[in-house]
TIRO-2110 file (N, C-alpha, C; in Angstrom, 1 decimal):
// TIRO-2110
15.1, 251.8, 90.0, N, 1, A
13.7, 251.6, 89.7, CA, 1, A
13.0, 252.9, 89.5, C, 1, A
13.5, 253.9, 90.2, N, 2, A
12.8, 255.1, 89.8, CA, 2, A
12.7, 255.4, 88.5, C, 2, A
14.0, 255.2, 88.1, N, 3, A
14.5, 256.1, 86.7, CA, 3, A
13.6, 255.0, 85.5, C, 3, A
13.6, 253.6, 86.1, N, 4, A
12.9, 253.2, 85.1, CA, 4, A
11.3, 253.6, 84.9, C, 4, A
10.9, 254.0, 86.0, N, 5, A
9.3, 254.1, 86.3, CA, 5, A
9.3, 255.6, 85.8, C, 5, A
10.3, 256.5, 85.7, N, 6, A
9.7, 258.5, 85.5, CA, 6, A
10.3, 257.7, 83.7, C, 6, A
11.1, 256.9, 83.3, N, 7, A
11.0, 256.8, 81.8, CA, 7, A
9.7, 256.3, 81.2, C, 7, A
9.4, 255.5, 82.0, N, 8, A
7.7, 254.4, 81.1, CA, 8, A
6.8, 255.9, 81.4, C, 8, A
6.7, 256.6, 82.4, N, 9, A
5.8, 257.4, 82.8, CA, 9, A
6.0, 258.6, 81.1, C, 9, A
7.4, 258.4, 80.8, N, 10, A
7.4, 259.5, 79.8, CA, 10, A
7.3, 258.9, 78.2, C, 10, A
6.6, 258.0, 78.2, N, 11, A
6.6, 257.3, 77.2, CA, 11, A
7.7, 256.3, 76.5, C, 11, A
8.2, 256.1, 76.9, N, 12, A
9.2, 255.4, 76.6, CA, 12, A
8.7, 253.8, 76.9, C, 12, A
9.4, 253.2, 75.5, N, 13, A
8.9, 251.3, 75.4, CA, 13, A
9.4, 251.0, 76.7, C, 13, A
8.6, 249.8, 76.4, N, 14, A
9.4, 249.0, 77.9, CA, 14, A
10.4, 247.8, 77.7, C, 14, A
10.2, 247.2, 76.5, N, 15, A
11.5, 246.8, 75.7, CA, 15, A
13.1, 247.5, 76.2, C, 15, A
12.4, 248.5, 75.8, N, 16, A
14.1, 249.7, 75.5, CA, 16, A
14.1, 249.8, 76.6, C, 16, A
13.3, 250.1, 77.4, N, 17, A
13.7, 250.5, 79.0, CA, 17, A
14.3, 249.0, 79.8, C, 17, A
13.8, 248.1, 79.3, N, 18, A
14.3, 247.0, 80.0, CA, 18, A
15.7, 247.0, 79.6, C, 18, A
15.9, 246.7, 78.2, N, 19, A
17.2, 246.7, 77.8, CA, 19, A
18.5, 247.5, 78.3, C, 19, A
17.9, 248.6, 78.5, N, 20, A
19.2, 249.2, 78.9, CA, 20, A
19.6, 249.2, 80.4, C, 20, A
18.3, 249.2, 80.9, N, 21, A
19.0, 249.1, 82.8, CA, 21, A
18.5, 247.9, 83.7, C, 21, A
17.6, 246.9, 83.1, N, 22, A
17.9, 245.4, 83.6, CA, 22, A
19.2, 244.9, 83.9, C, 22, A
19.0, 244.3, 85.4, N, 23, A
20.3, 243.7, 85.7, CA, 23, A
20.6, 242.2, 85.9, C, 23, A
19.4, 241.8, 84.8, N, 24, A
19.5, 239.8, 84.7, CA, 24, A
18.9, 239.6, 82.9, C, 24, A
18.3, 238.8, 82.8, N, 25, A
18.1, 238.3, 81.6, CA, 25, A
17.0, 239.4, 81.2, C, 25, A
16.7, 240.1, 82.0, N, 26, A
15.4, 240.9, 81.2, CA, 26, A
16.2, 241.7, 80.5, C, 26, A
17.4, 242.0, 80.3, N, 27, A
18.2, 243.3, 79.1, CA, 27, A
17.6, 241.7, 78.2, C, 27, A
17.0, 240.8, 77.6, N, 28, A
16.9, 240.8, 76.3, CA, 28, A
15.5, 241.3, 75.8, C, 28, A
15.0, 242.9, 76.4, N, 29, A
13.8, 243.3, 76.4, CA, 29, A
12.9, 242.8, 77.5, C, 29, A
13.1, 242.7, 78.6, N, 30, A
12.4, 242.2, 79.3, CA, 30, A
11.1, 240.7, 79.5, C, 30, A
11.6, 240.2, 78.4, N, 31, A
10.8, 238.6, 78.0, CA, 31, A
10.9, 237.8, 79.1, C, 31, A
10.5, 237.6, 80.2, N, 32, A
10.4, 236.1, 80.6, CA, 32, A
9.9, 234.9, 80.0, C, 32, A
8.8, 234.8, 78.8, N, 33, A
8.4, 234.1, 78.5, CA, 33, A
7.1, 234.0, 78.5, C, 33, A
6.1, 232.5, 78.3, N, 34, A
5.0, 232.4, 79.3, CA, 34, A
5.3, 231.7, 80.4, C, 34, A
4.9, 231.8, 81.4, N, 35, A
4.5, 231.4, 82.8, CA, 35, A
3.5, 230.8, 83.3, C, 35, A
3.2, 230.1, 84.1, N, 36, A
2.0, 229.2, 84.2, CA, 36, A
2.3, 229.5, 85.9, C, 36, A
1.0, 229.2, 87.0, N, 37, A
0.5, 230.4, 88.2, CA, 37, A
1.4, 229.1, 89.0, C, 37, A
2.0, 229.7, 90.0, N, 38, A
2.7, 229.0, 90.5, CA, 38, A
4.4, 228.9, 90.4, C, 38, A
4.9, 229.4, 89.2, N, 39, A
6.3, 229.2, 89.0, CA, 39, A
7.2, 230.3, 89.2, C, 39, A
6.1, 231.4, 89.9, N, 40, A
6.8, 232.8, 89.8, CA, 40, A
7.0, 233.1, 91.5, C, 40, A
7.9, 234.3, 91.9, N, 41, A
8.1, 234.3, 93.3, CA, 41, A
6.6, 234.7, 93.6, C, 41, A
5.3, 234.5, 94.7, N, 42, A
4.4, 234.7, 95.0, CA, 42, A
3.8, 236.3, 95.0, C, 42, A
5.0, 237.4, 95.1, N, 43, A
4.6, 238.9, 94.9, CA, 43, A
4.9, 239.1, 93.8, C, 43, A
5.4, 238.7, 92.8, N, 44, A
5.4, 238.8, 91.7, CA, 44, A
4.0, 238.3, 90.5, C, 44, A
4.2, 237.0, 91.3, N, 45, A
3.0, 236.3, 90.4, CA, 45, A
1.6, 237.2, 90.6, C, 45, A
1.5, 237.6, 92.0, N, 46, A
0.0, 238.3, 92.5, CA, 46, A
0.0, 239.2, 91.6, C, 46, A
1.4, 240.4, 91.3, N, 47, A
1.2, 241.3, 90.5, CA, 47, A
0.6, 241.2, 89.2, C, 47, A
1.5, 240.1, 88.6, N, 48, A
1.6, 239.8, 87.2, CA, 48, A
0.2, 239.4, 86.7, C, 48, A
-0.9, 238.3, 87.6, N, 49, A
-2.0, 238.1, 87.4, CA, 49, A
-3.0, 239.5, 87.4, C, 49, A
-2.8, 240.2, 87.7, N, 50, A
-3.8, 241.1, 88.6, CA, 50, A
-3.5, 242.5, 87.3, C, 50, A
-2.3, 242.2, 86.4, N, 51, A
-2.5, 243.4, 85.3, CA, 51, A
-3.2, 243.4, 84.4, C, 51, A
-3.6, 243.9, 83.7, N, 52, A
-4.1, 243.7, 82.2, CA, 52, A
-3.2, 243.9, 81.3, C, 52, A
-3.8, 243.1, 79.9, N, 53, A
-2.8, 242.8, 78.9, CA, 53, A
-2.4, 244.1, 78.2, C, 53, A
-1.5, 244.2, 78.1, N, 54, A
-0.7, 245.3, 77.2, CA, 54, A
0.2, 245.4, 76.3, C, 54, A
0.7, 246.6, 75.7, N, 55, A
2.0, 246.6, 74.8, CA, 55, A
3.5, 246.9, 75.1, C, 55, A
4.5, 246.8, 74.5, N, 56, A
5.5, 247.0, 75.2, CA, 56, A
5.7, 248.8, 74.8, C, 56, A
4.6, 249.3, 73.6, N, 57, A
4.6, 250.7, 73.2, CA, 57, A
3.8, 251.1, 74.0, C, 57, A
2.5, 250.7, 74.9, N, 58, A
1.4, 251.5, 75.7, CA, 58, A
1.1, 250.2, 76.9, C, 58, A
2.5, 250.4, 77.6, N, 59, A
2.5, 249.5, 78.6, CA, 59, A
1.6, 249.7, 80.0, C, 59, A
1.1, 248.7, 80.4, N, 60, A
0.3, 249.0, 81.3, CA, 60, A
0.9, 248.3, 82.7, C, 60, A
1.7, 248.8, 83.5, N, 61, A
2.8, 248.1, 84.2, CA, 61, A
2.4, 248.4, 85.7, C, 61, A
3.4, 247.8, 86.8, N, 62, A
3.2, 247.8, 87.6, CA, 62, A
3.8, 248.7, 88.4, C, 62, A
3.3, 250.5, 89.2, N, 63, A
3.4, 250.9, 89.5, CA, 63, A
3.0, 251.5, 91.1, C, 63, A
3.5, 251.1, 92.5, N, 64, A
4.8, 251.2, 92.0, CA, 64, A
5.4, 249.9, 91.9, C, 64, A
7.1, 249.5, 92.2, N, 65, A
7.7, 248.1, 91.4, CA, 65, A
7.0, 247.1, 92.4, C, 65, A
7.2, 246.0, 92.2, N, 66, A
7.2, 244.7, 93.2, CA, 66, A
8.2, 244.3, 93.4, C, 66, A
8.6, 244.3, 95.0, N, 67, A
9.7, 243.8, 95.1, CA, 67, A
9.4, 242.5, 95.6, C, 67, A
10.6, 241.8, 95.4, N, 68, A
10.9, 240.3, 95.8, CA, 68, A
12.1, 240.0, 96.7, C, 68, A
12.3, 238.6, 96.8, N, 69, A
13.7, 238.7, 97.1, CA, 69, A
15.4, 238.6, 96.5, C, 69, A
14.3, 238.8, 94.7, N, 70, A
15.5, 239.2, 93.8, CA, 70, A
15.8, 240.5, 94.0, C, 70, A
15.0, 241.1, 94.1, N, 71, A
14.9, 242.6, 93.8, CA, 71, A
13.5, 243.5, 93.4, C, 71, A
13.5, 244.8, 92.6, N, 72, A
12.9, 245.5, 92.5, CA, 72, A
12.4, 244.9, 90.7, C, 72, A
11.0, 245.0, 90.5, N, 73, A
10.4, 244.3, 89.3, CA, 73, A
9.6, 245.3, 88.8, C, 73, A
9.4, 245.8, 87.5, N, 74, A
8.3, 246.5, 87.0, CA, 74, A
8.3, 245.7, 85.3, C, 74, A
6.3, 245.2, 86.0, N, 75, A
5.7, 243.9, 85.4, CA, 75, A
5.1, 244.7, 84.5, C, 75, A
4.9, 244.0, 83.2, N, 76, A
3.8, 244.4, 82.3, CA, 76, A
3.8, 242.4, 81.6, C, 76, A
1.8, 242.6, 81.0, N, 77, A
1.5, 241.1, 80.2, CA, 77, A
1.5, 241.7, 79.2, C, 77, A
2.0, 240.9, 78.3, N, 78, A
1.5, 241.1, 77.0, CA, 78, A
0.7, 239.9, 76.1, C, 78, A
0.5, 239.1, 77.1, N, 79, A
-0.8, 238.1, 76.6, CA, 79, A
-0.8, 237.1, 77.4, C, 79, A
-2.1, 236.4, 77.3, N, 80, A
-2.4, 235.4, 78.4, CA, 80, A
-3.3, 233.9, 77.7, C, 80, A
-2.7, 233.4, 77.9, N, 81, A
-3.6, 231.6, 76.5, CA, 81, A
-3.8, 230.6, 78.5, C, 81, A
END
């Protein structure tokens, strides 16, 4: 998680960064999808509500990660309906 966090800090997408060192379905660029409040592990969801919307080029993410009891998460939204 570090290496992912000093890469976003150096500009680098968060696509690309997901892609290459995600260790579940987020290597397809980090997409989970939409989500609706409730379906996410509860420290993740707090995170994920609580960001503002961003790009995957000027990500506005969660620093530092959230951990869960999957693991270590660095959240960004990229839109909310």
């Amino acid at each position: 998680m570090e290496t992912v966090l000093e890469r976003l800090a150096n500009g680098e997408k968060f696509d690309a960064v997901a892609r290459e060192l995600s260790e579940d379905k987020a290597r397809q660029g980090g997409s989970l999808g939409w989500k609706t409040r409730g379906s996410l592990l509860k420290a993740f969801e707090d995170a994920a509500y609580a960001l503002a919307v961003s790009t995957v080029d000027r990500p506005v993410y969660t620093n530092p990660a959230v951990k869960t009891s999957e693991g270590y998460h660095c959240i960004i939204v990229e839109g909310r309906k």
